[in-house]
C-alpha positions as CSV (number, residue, x, y, z in Angstrom):
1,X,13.1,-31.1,-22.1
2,X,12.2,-29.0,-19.5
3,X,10.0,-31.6,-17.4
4,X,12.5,-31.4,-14.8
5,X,11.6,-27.3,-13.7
6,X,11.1,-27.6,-10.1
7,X,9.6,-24.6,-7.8
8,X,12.6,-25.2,-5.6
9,X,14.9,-24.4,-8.6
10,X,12.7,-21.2,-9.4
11,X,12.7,-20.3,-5.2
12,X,16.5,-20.7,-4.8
13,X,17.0,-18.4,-8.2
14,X,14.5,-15.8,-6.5
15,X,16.3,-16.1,-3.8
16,X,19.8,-15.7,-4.6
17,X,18.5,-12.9,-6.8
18,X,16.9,-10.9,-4.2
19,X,19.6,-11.2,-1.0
20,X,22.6,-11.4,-3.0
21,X,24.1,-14.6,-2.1
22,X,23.9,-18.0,-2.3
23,X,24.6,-18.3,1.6
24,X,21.6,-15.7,2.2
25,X,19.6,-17.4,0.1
26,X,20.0,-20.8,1.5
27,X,19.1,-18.6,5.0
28,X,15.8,-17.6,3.3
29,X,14.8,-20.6,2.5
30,X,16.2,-22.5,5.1
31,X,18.4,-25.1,3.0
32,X,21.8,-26.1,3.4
33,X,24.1,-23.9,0.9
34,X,25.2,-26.9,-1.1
35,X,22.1,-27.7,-1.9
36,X,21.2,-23.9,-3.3
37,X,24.0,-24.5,-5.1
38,X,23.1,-28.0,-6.5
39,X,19.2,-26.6,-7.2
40,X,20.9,-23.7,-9.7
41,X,23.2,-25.8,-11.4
42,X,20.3,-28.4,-12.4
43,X,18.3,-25.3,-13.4
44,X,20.8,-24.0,-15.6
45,X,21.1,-27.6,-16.9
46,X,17.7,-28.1,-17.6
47,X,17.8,-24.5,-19.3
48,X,20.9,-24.3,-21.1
49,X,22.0,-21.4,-20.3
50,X,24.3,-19.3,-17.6
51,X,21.8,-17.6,-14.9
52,X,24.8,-16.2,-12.4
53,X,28.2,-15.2,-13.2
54,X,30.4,-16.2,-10.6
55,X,33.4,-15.3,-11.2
56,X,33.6,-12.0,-8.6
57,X,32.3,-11.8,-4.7
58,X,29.1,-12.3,-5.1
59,X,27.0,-14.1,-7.6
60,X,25.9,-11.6,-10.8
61,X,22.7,-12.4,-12.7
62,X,23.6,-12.9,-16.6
63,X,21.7,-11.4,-19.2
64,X,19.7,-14.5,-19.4
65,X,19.2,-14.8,-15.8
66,X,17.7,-11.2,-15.4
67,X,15.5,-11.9,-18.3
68,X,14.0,-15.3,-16.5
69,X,14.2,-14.2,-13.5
70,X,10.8,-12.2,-13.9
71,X,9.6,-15.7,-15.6
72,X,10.4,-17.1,-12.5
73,X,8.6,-15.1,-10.2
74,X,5.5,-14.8,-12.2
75,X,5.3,-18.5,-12.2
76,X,5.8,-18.1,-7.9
77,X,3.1,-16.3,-7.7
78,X,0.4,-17.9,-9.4
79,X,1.7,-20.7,-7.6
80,X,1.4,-19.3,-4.5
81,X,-2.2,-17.6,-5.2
82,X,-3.5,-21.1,-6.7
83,X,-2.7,-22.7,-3.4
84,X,-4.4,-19.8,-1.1
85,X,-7.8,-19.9,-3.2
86,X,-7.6,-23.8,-2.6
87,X,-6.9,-23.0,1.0
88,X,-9.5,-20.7,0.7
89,X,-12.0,-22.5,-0.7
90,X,-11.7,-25.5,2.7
91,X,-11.1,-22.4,5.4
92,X,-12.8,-22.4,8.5
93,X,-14.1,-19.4,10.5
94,X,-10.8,-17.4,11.0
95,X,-9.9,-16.6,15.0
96,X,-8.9,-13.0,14.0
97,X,-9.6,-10.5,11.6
98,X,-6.6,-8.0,11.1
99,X,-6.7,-4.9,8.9
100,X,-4.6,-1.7,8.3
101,X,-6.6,1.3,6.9
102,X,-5.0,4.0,4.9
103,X,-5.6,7.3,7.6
104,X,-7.1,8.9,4.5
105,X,-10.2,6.5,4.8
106,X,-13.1,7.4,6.8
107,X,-12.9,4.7,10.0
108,X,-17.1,5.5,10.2
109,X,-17.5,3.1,7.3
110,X,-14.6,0.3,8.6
111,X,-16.6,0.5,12.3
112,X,-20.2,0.0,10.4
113,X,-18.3,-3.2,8.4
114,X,-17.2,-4.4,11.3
115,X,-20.3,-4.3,13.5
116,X,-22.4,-6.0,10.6
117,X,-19.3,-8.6,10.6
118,X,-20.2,-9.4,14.4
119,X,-23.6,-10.0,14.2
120,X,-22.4,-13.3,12.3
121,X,-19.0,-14.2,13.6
122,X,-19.0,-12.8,16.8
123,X,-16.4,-15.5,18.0
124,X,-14.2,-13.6,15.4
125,X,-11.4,-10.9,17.3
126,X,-10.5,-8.1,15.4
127,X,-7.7,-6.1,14.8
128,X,-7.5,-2.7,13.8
129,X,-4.3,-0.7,12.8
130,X,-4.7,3.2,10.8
131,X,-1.8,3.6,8.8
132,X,-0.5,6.4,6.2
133,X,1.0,6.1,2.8
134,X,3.0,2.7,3.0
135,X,1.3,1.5,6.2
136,X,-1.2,-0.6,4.9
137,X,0.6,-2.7,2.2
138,X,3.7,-3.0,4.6
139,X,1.1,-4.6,7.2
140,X,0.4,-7.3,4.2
141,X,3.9,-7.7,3.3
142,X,4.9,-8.2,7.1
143,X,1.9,-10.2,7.7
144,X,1.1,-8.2,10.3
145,X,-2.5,-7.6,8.8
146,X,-4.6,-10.2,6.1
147,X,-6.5,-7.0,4.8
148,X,-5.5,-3.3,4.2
149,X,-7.7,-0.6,2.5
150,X,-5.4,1.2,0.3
151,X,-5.2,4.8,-0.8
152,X,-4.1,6.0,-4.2
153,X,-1.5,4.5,-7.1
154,X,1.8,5.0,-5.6
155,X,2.3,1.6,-3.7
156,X,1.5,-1.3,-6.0
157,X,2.9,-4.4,-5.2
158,X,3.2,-7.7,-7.0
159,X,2.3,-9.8,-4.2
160,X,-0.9,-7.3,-3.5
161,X,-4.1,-8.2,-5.1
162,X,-6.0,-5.0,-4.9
163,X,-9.8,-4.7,-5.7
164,X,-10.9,-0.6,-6.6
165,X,-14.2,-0.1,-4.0
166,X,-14.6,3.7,-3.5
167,X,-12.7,7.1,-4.3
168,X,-11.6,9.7,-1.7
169,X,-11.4,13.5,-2.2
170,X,-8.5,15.3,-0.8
171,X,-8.9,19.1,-0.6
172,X,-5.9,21.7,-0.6
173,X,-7.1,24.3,2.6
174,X,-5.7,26.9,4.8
175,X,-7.4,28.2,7.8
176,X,-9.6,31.3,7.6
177,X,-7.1,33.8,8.4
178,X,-3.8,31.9,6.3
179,X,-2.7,34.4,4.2
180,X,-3.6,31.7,1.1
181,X,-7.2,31.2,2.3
182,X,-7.8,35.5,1.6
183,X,-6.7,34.7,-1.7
184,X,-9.9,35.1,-4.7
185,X,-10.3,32.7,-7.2
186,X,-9.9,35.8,-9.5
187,X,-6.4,36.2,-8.7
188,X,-5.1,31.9,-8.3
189,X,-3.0,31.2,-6.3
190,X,0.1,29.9,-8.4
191,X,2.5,26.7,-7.4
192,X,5.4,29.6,-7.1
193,X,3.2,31.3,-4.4
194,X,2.1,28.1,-3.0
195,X,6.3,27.2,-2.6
196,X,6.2,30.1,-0.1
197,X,4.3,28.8,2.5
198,X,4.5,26.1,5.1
199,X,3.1,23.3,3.5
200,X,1.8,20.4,6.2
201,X,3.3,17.0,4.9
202,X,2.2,13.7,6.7
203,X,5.3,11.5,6.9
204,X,5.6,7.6,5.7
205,X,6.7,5.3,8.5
206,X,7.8,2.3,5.9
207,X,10.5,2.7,3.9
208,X,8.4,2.0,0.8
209,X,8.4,5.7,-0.2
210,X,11.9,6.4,0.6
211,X,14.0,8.4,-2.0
212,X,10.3,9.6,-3.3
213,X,8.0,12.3,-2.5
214,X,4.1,12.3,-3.3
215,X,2.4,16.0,-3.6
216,X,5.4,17.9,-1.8
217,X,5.0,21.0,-3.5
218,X,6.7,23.5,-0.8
219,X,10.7,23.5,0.4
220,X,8.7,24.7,3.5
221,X,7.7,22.2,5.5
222,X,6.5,20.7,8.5
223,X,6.1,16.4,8.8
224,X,4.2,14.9,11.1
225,X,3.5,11.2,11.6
226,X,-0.7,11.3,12.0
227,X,-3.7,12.8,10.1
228,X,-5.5,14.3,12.8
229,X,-2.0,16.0,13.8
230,X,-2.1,17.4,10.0
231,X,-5.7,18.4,10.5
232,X,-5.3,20.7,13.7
233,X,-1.8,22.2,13.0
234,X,-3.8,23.3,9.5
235,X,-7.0,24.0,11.5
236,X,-4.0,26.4,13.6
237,X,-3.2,28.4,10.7
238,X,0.4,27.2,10.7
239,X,0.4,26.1,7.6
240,X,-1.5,24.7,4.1
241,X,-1.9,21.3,3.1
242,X,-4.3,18.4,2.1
243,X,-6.9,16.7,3.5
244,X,-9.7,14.2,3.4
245,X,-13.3,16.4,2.2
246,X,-15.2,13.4,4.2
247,X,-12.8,15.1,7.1
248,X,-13.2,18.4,6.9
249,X,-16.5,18.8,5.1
250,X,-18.2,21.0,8.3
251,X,-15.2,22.9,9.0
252,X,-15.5,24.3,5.3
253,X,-19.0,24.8,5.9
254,X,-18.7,26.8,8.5
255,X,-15.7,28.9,7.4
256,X,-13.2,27.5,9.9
257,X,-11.2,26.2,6.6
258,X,-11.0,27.7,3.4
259,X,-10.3,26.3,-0.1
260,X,-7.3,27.6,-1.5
261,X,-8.0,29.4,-5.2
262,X,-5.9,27.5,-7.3
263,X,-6.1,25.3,-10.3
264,X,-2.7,23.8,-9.8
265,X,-4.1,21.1,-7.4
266,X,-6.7,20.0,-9.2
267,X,-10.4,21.4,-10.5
268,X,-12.0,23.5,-6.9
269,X,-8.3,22.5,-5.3
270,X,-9.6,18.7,-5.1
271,X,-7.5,15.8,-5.8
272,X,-9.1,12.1,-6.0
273,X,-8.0,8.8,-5.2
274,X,-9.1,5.2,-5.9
275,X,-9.4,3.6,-2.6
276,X,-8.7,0.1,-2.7
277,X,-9.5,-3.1,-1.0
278,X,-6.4,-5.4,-0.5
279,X,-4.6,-8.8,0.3
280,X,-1.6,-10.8,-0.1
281,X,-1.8,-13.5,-2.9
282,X,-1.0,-16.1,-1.1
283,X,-2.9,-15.3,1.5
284,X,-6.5,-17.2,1.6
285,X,-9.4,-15.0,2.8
286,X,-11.6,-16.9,4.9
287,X,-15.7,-16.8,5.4
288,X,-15.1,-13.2,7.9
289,X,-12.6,-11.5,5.4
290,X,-15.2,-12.3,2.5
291,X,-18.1,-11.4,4.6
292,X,-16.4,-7.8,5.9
293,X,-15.4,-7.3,2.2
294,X,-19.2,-7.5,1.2
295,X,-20.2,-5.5,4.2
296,X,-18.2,-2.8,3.3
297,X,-18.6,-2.3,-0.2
298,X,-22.5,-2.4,0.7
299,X,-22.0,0.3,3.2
300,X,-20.3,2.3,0.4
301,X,-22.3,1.8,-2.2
302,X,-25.7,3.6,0.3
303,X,-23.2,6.6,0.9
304,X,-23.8,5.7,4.6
């Protein structure tokens, strides 16, 4: 029978799993080791089978450990997200609102979400961080922010429930007089050609992205830690690189940037993204993180 299953058991196996110990383990989760050590071996009981092998330093998951081990968490988790909707469903006017926005977002829209917010929950203080890349779904996983508009594929979490919203453009430019930009779409520019420029790369500050790299096409580069840094070295002529079209939409209008001719980064040199509204699952959203979520898909969806 396997009545017996306790969320203890399944935490302590996460545990142990994740830090590498059973002393670590008992750390995270704030038990006494013995009694890490007691909650495994009625699991296994209860299962019938080996989950560690403890024969060396540290505790190894067994084949049929490493194969429940992803039972166990799944089970965690809709735990977890069952009690933050019933949290959720009781939860009174938050004190604070926090959210990290991907830098690639347009802020215009957060600010005009936010204003609407306050003409009902004006008691409500809000917090605002911009983030790139692995910003915003580090501030979940911290807790350092309840929502985070998130940019792109590359970060997807199982703890993050992520709801699609909008799409941002991102368009490969050079300044007027960059070699690149005198380029004519009759003669593309080709990703060999592209390698010998300095390409303008904004850096990750999470570690989320490290051993990784996401549209690095040039050995040449320079890395900088902001958009609007990225935006004037480009704007400078140092350099080529990607940016928002919501961004740079007058400077190509005017002629101060110029679309590189190439069809290696996409059809015009564009490259969308799915922009993404998220949250921790075992996080409730209360009556302001609802309303701003409605605010600001309205606000999207008139293009304002």
């Amino acid at each position: 029978m396997l009545d017996a299953l306790t969320l203890d058991q399944m935490r302590a196996l996460v545990a142990i799993a994740d830090t590498g110990s059973f002393r670590m383990a008992a750390q995270r989760l704030s038990r006494v080791q013995s009694a890490v050590s007691h909650a495994i071996a009625n699991l296994e009981a209860e299962l019938g089978v080996v989950l560690f092998d403890r024969s060396g330093h540290r505790p190894v998951l067994t084949p049929e450990g490493k194969a429940l081990l992803a039972n166990a968490r799944d089970i965690l988790l809709r735990v977890d997200a069952m009690r933050a909707r019933a949290r959720g469903l009781g939860h009174g006017v938050e004190l604070e609102l926090s959210v990290t926005v991907d830098t690639l977002f347009p802020m215009g829209q957060i600010g005009a979400a936010l204003t609407a917010l306050r003409q009902t929950y004006p008691s409500v203080a809000l917090r605002v961080a911009v983030e790139p890349m692995g910003g915003p779904p580090a501030a979940l996983l911290e807790d350092r922010s309840l929502l985070a508009v998130m940019v792109g594929e590359d970060f997807r979490h199982p703890r993050i429930a992520l709801e699609a919203i909008t799409a941002v453009t991102q368009v490969a430019v050079a300044a007027a007089g960059h070699p690149l930009a005198r380029r004519s779409a009759e003669a593309p520019v080709e990703i060999a050609e592209l390698a010998d420029h300095l390409q303008i790369v904004l850096s990750d500050p999470t570690p989320l992205s490290e051993g990784r790299e996401f549209n690095v096409l040039s050995p040449r580069t320079c890395r900088v830690n902001t958009q609007d840094t990225k935006y004037r070295l480009i704007a400078a002529g140092l350099g080529w690189g990607r940016l928002p079209s919501w961004l740079i939409r007058d400077d190509i209008a005017a002629g101060r940037l110029v679309r590189i001719a190439t069809t290696s980064l996409g059809r015009d040199a564009q490259y969308p993204q799915e922009v993404y509204l998220a949250h921790r699952l075992d996080k409730p959203l209360g009556p302001a993180a609802r309303a701003f979520r409605e605010h600001l898909k309205a606000i999207i969806a008139r293009g304002e």
